[in-house]
Each structure stands twice: as structure tokens, then as C-alpha cells.
Backbone bond lengths (Angstrom), bond angles and torsions (degrees), N, CA, C in turn:
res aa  C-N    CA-C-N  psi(-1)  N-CA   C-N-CA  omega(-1)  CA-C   N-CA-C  phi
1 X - - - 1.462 - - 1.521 110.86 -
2 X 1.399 131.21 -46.00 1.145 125.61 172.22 1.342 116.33 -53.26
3 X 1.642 134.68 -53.24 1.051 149.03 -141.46 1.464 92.16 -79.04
4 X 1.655 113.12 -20.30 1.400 120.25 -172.65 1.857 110.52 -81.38
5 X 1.743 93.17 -43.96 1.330 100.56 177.32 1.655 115.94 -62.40
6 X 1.606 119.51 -38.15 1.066 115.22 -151.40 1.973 95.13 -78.87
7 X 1.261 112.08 -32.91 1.183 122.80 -178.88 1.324 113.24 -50.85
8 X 1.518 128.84 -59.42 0.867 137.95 156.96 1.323 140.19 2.28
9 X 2.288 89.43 -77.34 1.595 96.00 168.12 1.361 96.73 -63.08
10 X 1.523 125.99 -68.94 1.419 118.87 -160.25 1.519 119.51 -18.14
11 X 1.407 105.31 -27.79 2.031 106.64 -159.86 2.051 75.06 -99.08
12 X 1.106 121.41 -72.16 1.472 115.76 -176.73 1.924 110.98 -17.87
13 X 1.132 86.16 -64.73 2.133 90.43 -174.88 1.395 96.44 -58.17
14 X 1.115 128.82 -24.80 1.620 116.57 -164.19 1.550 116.56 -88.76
15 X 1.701 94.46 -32.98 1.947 102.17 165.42 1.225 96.54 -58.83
16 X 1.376 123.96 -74.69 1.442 127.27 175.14 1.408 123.00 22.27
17 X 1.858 85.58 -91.32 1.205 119.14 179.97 1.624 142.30 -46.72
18 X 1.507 78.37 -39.00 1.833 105.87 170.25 1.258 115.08 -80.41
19 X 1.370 122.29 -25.24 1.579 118.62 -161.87 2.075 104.14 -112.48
20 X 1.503 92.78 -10.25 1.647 76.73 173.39 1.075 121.98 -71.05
21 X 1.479 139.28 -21.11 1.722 117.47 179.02 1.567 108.63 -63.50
22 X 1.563 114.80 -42.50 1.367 99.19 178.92 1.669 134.37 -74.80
23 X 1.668 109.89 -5.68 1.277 93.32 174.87 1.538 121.20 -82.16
24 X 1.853 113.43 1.18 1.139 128.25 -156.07 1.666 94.29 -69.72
25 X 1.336 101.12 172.76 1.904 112.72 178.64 1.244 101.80 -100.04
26 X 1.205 113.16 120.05 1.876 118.85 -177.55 1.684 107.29 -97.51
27 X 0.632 147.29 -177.32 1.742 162.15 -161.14 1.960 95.42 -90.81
28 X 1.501 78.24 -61.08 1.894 80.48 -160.39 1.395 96.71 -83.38
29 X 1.138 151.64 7.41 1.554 148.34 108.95 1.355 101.69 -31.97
30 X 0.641 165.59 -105.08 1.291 167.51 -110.52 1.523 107.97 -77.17
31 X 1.630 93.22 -45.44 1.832 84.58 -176.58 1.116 112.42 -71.89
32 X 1.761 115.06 -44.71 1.310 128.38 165.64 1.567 124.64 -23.52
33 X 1.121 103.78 -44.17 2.088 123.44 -166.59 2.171 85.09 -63.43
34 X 1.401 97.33 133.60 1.641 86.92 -172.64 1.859 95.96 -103.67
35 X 1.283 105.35 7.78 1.569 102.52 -173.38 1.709 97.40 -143.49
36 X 1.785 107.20 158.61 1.404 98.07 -166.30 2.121 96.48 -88.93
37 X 1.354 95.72 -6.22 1.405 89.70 156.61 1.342 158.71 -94.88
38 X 1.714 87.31 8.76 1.501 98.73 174.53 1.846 93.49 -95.89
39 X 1.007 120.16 -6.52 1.527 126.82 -154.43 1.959 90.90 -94.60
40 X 1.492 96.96 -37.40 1.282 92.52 -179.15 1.724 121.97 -95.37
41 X 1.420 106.05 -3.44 1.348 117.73 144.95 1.334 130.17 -61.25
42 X 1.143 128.09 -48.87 1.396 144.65 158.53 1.108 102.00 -40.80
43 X 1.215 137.42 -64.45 1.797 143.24 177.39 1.389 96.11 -40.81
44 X 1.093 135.08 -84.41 1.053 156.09 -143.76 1.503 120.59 -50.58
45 X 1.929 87.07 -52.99 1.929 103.49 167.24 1.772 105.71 -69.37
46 X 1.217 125.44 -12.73 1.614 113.26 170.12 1.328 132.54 -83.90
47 X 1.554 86.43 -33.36 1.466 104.90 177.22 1.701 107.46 -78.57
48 X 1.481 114.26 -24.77 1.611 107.32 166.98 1.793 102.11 -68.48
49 X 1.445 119.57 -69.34 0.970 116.92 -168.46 1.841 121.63 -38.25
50 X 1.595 108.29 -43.56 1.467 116.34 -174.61 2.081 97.93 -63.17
51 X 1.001 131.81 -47.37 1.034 146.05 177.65 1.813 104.11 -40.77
52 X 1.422 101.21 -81.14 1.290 107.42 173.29 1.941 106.04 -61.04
53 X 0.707 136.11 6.62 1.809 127.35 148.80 1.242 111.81 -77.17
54 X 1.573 120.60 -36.78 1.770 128.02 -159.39 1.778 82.95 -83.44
55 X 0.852 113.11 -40.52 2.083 106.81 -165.40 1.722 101.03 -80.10
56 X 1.293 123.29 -31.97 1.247 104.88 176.93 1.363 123.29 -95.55
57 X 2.016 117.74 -6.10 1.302 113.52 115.11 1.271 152.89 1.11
58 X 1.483 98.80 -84.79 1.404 121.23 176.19 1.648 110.37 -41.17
59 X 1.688 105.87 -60.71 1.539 110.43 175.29 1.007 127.38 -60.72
60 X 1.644 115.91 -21.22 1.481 112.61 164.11 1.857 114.94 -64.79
61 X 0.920 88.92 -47.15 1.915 99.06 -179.87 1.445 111.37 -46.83
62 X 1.676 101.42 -52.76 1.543 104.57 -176.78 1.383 110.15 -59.73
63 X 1.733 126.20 -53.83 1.153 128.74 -169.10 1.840 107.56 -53.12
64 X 1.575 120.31 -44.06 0.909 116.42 171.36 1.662 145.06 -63.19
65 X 1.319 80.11 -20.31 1.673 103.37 175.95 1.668 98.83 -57.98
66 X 1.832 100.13 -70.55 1.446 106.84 -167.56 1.475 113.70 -28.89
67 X 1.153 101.93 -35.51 1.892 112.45 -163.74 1.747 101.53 -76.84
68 X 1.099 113.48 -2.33 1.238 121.49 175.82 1.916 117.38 99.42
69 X 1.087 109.80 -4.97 1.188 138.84 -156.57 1.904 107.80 -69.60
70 X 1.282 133.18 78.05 1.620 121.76 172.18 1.423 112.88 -8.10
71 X 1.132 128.74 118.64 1.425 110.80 152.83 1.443 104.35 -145.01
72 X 1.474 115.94 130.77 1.470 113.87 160.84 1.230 141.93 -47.04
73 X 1.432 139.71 120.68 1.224 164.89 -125.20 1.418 93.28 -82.96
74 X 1.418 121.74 119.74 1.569 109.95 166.37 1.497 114.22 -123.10
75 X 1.334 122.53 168.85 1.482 113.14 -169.72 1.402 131.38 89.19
76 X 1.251 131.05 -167.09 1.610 124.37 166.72 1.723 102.13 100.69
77 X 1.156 119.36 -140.91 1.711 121.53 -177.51 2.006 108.94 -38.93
78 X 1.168 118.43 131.05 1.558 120.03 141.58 1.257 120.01 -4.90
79 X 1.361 125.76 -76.91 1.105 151.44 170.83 1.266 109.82 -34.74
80 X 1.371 125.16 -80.11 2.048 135.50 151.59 1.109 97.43 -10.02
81 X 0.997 117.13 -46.44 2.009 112.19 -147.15 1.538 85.08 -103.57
82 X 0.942 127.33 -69.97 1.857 94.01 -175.89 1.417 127.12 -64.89
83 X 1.555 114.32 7.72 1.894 94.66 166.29 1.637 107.90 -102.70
84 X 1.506 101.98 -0.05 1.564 109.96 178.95 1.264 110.65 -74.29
85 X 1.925 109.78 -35.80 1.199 99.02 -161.06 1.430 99.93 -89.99
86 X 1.292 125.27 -3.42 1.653 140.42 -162.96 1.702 97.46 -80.06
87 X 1.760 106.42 -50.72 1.631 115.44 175.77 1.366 105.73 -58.63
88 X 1.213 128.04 -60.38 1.559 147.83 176.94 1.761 101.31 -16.47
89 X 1.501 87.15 -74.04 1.240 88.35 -171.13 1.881 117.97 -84.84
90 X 1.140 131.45 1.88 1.098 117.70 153.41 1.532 131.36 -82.59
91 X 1.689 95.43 -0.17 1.416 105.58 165.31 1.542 134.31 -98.68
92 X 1.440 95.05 -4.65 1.533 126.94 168.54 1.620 106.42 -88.02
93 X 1.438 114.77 -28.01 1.681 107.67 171.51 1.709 124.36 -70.66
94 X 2.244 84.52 -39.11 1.620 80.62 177.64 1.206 135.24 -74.43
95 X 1.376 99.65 -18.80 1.738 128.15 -167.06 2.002 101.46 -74.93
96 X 1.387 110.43 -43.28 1.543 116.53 176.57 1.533 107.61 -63.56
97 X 1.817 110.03 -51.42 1.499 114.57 177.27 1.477 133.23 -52.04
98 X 1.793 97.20 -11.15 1.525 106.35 153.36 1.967 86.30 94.34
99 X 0.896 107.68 10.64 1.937 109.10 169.21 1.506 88.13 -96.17
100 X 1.675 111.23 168.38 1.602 141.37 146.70 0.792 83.83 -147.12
101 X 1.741 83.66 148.58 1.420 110.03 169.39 1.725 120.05 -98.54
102 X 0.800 119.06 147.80 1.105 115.34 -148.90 1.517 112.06 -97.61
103 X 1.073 149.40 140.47 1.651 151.85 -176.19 1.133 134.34 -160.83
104 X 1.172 123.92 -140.13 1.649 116.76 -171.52 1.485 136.98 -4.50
105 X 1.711 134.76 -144.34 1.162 83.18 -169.07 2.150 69.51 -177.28
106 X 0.977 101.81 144.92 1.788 100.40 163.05 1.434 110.55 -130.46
107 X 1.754 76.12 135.99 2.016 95.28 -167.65 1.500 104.95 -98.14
108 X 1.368 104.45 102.78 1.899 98.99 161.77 1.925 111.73 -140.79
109 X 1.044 123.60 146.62 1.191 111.36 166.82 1.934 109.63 83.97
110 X 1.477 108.66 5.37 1.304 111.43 -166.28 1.537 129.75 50.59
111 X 1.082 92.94 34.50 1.557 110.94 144.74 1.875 142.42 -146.31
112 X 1.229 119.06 161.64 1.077 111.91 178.23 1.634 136.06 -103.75
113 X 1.739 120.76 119.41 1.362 103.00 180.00 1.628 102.00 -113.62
114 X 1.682 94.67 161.58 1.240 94.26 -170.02 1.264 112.40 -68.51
115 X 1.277 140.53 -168.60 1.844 122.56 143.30 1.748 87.54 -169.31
116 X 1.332 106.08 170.72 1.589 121.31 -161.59 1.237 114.42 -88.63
117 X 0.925 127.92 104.32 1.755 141.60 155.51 1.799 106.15 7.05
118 X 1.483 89.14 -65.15 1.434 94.55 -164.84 1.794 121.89 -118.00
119 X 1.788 106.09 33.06 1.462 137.74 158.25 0.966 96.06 -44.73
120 X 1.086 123.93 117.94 1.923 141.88 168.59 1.195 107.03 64.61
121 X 1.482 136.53 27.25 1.329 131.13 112.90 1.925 70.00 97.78
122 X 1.883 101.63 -178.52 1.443 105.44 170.07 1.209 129.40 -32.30
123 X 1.224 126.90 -43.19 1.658 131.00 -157.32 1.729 83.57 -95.98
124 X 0.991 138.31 -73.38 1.591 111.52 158.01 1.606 150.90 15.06
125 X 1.451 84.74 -65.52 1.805 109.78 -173.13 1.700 104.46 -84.41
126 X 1.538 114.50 -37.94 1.401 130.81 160.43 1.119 106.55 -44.86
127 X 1.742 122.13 -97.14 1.491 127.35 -172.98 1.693 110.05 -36.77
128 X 1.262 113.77 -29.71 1.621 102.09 -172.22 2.098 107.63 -69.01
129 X 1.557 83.96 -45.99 1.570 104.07 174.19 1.549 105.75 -66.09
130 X 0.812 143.82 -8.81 1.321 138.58 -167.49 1.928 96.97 -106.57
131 X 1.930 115.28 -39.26 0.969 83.55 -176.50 1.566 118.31 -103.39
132 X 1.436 104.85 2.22 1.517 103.33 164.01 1.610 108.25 -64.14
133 X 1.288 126.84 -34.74 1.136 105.26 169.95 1.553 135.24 -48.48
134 X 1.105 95.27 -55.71 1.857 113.91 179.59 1.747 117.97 -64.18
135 X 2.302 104.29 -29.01 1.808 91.71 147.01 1.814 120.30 -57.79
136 X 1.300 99.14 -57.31 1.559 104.70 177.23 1.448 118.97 -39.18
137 X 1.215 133.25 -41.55 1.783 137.60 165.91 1.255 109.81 -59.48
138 X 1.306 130.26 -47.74 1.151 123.70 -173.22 1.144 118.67 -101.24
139 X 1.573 123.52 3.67 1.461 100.39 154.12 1.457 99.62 -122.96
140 X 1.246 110.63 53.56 1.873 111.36 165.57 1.872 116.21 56.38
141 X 1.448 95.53 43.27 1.660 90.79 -171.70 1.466 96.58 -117.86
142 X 1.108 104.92 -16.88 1.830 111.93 -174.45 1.661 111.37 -154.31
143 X 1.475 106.24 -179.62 1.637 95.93 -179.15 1.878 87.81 -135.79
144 X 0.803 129.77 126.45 1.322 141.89 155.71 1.717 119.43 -126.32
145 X 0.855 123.31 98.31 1.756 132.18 -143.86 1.959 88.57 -84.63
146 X 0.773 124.20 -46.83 1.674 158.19 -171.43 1.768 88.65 -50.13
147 X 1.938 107.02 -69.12 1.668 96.61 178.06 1.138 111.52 -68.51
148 X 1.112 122.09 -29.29 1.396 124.72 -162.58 1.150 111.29 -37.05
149 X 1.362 111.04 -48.35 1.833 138.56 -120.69 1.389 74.43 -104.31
150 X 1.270 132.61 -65.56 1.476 148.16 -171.33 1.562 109.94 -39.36
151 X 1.630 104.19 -54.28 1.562 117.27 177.23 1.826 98.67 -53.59
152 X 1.661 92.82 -71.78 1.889 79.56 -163.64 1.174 123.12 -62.15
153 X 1.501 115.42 -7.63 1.866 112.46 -176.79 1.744 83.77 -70.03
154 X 1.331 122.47 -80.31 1.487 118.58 175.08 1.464 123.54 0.96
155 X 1.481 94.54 -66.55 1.845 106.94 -166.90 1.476 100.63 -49.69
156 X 1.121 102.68 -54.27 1.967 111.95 -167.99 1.549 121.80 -44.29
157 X 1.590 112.96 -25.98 1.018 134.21 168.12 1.122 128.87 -117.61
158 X 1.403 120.80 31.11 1.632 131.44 -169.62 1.130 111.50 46.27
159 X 1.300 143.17 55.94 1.846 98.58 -153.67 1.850 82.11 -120.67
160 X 0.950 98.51 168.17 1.978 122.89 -176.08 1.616 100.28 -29.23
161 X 1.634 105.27 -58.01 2.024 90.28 -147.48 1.904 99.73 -75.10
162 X 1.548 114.49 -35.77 1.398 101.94 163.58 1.562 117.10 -55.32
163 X 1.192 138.60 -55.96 1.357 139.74 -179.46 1.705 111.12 -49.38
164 X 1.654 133.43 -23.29 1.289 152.99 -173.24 1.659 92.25 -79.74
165 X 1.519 126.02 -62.17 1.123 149.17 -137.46 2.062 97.12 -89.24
166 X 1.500 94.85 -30.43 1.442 85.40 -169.14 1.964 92.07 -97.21
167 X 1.235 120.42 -24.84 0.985 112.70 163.75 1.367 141.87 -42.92
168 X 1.500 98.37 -39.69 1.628 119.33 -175.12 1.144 94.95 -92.82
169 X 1.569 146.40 -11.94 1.568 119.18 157.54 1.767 104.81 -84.60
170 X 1.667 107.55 -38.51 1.980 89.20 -168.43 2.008 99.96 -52.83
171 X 1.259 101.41 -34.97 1.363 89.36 -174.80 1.358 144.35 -108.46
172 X 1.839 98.62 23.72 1.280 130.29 169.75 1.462 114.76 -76.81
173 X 1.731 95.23 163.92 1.777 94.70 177.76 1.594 102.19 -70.76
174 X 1.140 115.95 138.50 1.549 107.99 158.63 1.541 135.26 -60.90
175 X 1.047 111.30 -25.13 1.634 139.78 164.43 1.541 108.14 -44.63
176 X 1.416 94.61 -50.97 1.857 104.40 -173.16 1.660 107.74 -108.02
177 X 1.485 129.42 -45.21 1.546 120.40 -164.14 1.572 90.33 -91.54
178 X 1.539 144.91 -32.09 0.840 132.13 -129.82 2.033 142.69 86.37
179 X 1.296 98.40 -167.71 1.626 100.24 153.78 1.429 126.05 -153.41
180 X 1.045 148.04 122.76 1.327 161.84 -177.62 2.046 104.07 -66.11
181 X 1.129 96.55 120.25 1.863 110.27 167.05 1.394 103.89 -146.54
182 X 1.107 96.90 -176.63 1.765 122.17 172.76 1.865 90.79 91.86
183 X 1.797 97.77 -150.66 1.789 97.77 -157.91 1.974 87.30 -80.46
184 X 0.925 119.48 -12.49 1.487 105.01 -143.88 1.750 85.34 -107.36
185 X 1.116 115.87 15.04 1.864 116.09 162.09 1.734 93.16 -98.63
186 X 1.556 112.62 -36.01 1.557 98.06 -165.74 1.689 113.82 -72.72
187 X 1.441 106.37 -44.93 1.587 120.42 167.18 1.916 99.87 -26.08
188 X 1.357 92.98 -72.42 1.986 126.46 177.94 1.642 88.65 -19.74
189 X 1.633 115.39 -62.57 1.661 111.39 -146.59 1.612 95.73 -64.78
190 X 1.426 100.87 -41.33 1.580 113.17 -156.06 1.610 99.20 -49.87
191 X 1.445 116.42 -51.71 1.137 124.57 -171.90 1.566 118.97 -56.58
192 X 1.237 98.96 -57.72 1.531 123.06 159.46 1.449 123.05 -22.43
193 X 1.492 107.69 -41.58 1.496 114.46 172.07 1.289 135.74 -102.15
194 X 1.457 80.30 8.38 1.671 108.15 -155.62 1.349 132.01 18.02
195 X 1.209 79.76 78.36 1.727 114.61 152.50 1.380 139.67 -117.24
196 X 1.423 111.13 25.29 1.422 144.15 154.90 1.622 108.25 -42.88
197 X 1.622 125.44 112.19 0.866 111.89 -178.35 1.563 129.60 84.74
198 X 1.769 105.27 -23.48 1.616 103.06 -179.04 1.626 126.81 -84.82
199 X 1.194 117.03 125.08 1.414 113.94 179.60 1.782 121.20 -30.16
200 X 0.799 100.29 129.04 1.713 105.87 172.19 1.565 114.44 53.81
201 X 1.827 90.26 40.78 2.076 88.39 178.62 1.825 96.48 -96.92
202 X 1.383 69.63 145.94 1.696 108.27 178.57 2.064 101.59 -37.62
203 X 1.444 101.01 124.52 1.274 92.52 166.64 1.854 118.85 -104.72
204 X 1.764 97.58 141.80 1.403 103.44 179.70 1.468 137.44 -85.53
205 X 1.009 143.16 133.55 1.555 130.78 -175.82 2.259 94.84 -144.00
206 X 1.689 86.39 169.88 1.441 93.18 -167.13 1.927 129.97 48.42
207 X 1.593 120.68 24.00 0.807 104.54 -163.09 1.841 113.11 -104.70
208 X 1.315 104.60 153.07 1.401 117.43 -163.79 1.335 119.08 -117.85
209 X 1.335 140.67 79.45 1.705 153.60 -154.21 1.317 91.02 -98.76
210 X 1.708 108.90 129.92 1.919 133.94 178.73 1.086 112.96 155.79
211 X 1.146 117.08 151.27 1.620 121.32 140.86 1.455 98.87 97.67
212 X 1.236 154.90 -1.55 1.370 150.42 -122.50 1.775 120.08 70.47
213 X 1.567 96.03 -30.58 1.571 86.34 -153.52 1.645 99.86 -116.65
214 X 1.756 103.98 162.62 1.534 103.96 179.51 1.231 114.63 -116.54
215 X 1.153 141.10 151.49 1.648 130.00 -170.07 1.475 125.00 -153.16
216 X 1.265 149.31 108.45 0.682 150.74 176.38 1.887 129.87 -171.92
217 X 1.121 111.97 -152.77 1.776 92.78 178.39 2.046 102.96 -119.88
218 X 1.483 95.79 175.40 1.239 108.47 -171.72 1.423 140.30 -135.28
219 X 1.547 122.94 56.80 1.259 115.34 -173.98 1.708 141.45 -48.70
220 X 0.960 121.19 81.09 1.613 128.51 -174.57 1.342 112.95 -90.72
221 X 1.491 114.82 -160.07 1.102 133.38 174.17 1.855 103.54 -101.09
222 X 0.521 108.18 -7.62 1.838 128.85 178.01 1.162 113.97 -89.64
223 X 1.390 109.93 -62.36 1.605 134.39 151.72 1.638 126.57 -89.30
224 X 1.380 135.78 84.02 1.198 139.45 -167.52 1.622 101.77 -84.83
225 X 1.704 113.68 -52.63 0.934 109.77 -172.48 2.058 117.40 -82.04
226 X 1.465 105.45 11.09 1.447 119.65 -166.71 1.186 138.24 47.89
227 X 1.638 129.03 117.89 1.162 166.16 -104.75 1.694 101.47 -134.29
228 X 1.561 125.74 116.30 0.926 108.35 146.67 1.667 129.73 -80.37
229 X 1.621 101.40 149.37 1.825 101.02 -175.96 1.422 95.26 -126.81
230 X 1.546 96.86 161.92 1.180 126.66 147.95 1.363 164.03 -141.87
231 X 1.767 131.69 122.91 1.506 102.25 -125.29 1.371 79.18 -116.30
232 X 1.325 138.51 169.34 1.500 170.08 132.31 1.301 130.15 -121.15
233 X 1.427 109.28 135.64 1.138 127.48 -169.42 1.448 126.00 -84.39
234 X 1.404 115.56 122.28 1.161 120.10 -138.60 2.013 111.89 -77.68
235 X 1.851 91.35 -8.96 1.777 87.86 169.66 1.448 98.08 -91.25
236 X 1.268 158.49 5.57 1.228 123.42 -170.88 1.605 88.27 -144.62
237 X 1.058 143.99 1.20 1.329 135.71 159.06 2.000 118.58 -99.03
238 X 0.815 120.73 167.39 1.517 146.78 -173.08 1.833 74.84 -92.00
239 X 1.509 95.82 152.92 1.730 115.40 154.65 1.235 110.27 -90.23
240 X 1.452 103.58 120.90 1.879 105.76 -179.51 1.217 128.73 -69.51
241 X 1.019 109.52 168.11 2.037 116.42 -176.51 2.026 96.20 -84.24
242 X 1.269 67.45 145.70 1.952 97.95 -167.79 0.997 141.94 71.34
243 X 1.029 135.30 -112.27 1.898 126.19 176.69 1.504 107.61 -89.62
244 X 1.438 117.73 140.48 1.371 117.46 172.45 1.118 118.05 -157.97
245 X 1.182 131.70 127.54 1.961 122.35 150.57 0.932 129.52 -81.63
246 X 1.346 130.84 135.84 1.644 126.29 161.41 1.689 107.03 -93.89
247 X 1.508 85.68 140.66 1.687 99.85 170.15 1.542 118.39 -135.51
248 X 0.832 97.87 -168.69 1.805 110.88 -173.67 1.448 110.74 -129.52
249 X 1.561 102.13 117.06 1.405 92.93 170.28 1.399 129.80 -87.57
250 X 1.253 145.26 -160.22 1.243 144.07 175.66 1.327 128.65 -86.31
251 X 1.751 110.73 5.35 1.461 137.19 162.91 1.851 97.17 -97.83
252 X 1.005 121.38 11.95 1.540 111.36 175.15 2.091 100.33 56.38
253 X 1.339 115.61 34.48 1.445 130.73 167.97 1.343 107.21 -98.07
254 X 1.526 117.34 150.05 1.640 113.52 -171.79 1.341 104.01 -137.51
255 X 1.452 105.54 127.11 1.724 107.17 -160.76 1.891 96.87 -121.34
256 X 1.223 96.07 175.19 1.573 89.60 176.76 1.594 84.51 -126.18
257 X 1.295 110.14 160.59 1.672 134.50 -162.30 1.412 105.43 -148.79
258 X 2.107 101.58 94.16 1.403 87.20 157.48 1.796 114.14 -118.58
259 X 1.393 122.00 170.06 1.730 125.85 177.86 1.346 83.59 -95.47
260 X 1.838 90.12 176.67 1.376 121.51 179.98 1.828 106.12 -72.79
261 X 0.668 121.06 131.32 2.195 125.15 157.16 1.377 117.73 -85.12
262 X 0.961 99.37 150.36 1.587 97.86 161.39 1.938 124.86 -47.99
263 X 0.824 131.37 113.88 1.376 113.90 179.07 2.052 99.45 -120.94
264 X 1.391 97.12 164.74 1.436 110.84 -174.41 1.744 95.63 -100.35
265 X 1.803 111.78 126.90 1.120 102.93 -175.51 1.332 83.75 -128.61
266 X 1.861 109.73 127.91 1.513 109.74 158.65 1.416 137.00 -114.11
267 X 1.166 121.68 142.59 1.792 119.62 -151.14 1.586 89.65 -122.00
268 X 1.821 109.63 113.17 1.184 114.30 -174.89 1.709 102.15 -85.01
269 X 1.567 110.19 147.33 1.617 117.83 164.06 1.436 116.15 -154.31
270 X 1.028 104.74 -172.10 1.825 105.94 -163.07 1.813 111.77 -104.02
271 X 1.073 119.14 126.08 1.123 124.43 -173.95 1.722 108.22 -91.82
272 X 1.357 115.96 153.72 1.489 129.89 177.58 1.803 116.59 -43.77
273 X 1.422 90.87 -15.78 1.956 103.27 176.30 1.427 114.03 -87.30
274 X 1.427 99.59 -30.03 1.882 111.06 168.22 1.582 82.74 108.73
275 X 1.597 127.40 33.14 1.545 95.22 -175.37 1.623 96.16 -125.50
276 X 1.344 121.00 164.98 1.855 120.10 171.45 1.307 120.14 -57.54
277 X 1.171 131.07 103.79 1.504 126.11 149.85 1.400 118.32 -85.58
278 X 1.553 129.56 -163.10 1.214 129.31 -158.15 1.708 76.52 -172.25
279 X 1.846 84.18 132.92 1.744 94.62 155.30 1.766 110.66 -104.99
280 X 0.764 98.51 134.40 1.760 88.63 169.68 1.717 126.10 -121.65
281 X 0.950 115.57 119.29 1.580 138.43 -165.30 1.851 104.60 -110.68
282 X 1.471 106.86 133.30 1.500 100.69 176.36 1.762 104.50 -106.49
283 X 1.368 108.35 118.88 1.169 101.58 179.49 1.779 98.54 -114.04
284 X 1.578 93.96 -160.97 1.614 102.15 -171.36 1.390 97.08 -95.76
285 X 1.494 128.30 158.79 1.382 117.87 171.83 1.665 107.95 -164.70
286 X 0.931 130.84 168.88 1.359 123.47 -165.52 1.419 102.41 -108.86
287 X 1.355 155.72 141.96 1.176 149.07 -167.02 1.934 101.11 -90.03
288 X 1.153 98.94 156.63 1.333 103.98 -172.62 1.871 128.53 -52.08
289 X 1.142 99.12 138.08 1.500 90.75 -163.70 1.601 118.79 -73.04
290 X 1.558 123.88 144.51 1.280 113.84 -138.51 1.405 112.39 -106.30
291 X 1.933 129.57 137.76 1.350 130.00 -154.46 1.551 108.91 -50.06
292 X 1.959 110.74 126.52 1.291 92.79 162.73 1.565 132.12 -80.13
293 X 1.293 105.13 173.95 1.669 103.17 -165.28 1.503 122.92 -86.81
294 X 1.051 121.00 18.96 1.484 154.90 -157.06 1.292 108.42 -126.94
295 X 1.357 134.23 -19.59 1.283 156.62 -156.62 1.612 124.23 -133.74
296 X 1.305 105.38 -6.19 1.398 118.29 179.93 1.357 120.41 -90.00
């Protein structure tokens, strides 16, 4: 039944859309009209028609709202409703004339590209809104219960739009997407590498998704007693000094992956002569994290 409703409007906005330049009042209509009452008939059928666009509007907004979805408020005073339908339709002229206008903007990697308002048309502007929502849930910037639900049914089964969603925060600005921790970033990595489901995959704990980079530790069969790692992304970081792998994640993104080494740590103190010694202990440590490429 929904799939019926949503279809519906979809085909409703699209008559809409197509048929407003011609119900508009043109000049040579006007001269044409041989009485001022056929002229004010003509008025009349636009001003019904523009009316009935703003109300089947409206139900689009509402239906979208429910879904959790922002949408700007349309309707309310006379007045409202004719500069809506005045915008409406000069956005129905540019949009036919084969222009967009161009706006907003996606933040990852600390920078900005432009991209089109109205790229993939309704079902477009939705999915984009649908998955900024579900970054916003999961890294505590918003509550949309609706993506949420969407993300973890996803996660459970690796499947694409969670694996899309965790992508666009490891490799979002932190400033703007945030960062994802707790258990449901580690579930996130597993998937991420897809290893959802695989025999004897590495389990995650402490892990921290943003910024380019991924971080946290790693119990395997490699690592029994568990390994801190660290991942960076291979467009906006430098390749680091010393041991490393590159891999591929399940967004077709390529990170480099290094563990902790042994490192020599020495802890200076004062000896019975009054002079500096040093204890030195080899612990595990992660090698220094590597220049980003944005920064060079």
C-alpha cells in the first residue's frame, strides 16, 4: 500500500511538473482572449491549477516528514501560497530549460564539491536525506530512528547502504560528519572490510571511525593477545614510514594499515650519585601517524 501511495505522488509531482509552463498566461493569450471574460477565465483555471500543485505538495511534505525526512513547510497565508507558487514555477522553467541550479555541497576529506540540488530528481534528494540522516545517528549529531533502523538492518548483513554510510564518516571532515565509536563502530569496521559472516575474522574493540583515519585494536589469530592498528586513507594521507599494507575497503576506498611494533620506551630518574639514568622497557606502540596530503 505505501509503495502504491508513494508512487502515486511521485507520478502526481511529475504531471505537475511537466504541464506548468503551459497552463501559464502568455501575452499573445491575452491578446488572443476576444473578451475580458474569457481572459479572466484563463486566470482563474491557473490560479485553480497552481493551488491544487501547493496541496498536493503539502502531502508530499507531510508524507515525507512522517518518514523522518526535513522538509520545508509549504502553504499557510494566500499570500505564502502565491510567491511559492511564483518560485515553483520559475524553477520548473529553469529545470525544463535544461539549467540547475546549482547548491549545496558534500563535506569529506576537508574539502568542498559542489553537486546539484536536484541530481536524481525526487528519489535522489530522499536517498541523500535519508543518508545524511543515518551519518547523523550514528555519530550522535542527530536522531532519526527511521535511518537508524535502516543502517543496522544493513550492518547485520554487510550490505552496500550501511558500508556507503560508514564510509562517508571514516572519510568525512570531522568538523561536519563527525566520528563514530562505541560497539556499533566495531560491528561498522567488520562490515566495512567485509568480514561479515567470515570464519575466523579478526575481532574489533576500542574503535574510532573520522577524519580519514580508523583506529582502534584487534584481536585475531595473528593477534591473540590484541594489536593496536591504524588505518588511513589513502587519498588524503601520505604513506607512512615502516611496515604497512594497503587494502580495499568495501566502498572500493584504499587505506594503508599499520599494527603496533615493539618500540624502546625510556623513563628517565635520579640515581644515588645525583646523576640521570633511564629505565628502558619495550612496549607495543603504534608508529607515528602519517602527513596528510592536504597539509603538505
Amino acid at each position: 500500500m505505501k509503495k502504491r501511495i508513494i508512487f502515486l505522488l511521485i507520478a502526481l509531482s511529475l504531471l505537475f511538473a511537466h504541464s506548468l509552463t503551459v497552463l501559464a498566461v502568455l501575452p499573445e493569450e491575452v491578446e488572443a482572449a476576444g473578451t475580458k471574460e474569457e481572459v479572466a477565465g484563463n486566470l482563474v483555471v491557473w490560479f485553480l491549477c497552481a493551488i491544487a500543485f501547493l496541496k498536493v505538495s503539502q502531502k508530499i511534505d507531510s508524507f515525507m516528514s512522517s518518514l523522518g525526512i526535513n522538509v520545508g513547510n509549504t502553504g499557510g497565508s494566500m499570500m505564502a501560497e502565491m510567491l511559492i507558487a511564483a518560485r515553483g514555477l520559475s524553477s520548473v522553467k529553469s529545470v525544463t530549460g535544461g539549467s540547475f541550479n546549482r547548491g549545496g555541497s558534500y563535506r569529506g576529506g576537508g574539502s568542498t564539491n559542489n553537486t546539484s540540488v536536484m541530481a536524481g530528481g525526487l528519489a535522489g534528494m530522499v536517498s541523500r536525506r535519508f543518508s545524511n540522516g543515518a551519518i547523523n545517528a550514528m555519530t550522535g549529531q542527530g536522531s532519526n530512528p527511521i535511518s537508524r533502523k535502516a543502517y543496522e538492518s544493513s550492518l547485520k548483513k554487510g550490505g552496500e547502504f550501511a558500508n556507503n554510510v560508514t564510509g562517508a564518516i571514516a572519510q568525512g571532515n570531522i568538523n561536519y560528519t563527525g566520528m563514530m565509536t562505541g560497539p556499533q563502530a566495531s560491528q561498522a569496521l567488520s562490515s566495512y572490510l567485509n568480514e561479515t559472516g567470515m570464519p575466523d575474522a579478526p575481532e574489533y574493540s576500542n574503535v574510532e571511525i573520522g577524519g580519514g583515519r580508523i583506529m582502534g585494536t584487534e584481536t585475531s589469530i595473528a593477534y591473540p593477545d590484541g594489536s593496536a592498528f591504524g588505518m588511513y586513507n589513502a587519498d588524503q594521507y601520505m604513506a607512512p614510514d615502516g611496515e604497512y599494507e594497503t587494502i580495499t575497503a568495501a566502498d572500493n576506498s584504499t587505506w594503508y594499515r599499520q599494527y603496533a611494533t615493539d618500540t624502546v620506551e625510556r623513563t628517565p630518574y635520579m640515581t644515588s650519585e645525583g646523576k640521570i639514568a633511564y629505565n628502558e622497557d619495550i612496549v607495543k606502540k603504534l608508529p607515528p601517524v602519517p602527513r596528510r596530503k592536504d597539509r603538505i
